[in-house]
C-alpha positions in Angstrom: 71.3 18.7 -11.1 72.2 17.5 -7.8 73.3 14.2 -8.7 76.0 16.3 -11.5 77.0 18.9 -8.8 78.0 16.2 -6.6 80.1 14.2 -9.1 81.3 16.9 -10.3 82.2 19.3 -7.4 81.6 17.0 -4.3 79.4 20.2 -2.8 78.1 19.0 0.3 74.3 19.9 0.1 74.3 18.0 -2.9 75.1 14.2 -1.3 72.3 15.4 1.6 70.0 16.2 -1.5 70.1 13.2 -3.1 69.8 11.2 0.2 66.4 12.8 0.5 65.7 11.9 -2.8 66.7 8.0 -2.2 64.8 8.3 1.0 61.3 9.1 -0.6 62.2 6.9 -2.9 61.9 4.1 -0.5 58.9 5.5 1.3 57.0 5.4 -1.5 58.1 1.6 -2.0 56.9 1.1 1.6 53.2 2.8 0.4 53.2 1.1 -2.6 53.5 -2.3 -1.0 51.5 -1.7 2.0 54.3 -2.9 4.3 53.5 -2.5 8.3 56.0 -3.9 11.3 53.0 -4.1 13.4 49.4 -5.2 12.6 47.8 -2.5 14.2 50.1 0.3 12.3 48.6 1.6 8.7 51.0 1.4 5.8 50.6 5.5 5.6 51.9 5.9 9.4 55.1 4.2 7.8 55.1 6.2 4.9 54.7 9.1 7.1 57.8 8.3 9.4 60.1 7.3 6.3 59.1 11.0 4.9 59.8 12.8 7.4 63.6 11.1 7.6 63.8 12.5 3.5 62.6 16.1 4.9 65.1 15.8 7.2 67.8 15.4 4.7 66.1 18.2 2.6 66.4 20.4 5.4 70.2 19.4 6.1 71.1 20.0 2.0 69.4 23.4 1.8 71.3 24.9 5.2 74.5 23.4 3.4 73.7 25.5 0.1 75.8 28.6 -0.8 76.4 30.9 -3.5 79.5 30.2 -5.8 81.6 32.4 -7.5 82.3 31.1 -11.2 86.0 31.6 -13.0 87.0 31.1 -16.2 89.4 28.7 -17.8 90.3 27.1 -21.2 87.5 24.4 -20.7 84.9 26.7 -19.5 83.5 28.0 -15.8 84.3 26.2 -12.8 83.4 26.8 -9.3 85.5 28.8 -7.1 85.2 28.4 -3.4 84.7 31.7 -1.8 87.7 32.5 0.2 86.9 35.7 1.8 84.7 34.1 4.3 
């Protein structure tokens, strides 16, 4: 839902959302291939770090979400930024 709300309405949460989501993505790449950048470092410690750059992005999307107002037209609702502040 996040990918269509961004193409289709350019919200901002939504581009932060699906950064998360590309982020995990890549941590759990990392896990799955056991990569390390130092021989003493475990692959979860990476994983770990990677993660908690996607929570980050979470966190960013969800204080960027807001309520929308929905209007009605000939090819159905739309959103309707609230201008009342």
């Amino acid at each position: 839902m996040s990918g269509w709300a961004y193409y289709a309405y350019r919200t901002p949460s939504s581009g932060w959302i699906l950064s998360g989501i590309g982020v995990s993505a890549i941590a759990v790449i990392v896990l799955a291939i056991k990569w390390t950048f130092h021989p003493s470092s475990s692959p979860d410690a990476i994983y770990h770090l990677v993660q908690m750059l996607a929570l980050y992005c979470f966190f960013q999307g969800s204080q960027q979400l807001s309520d929308r107002q929905f209007g009605n037209n000939q090819f159905g609702s739309r959103w309707i930024k609230d201008t009342d502040g």
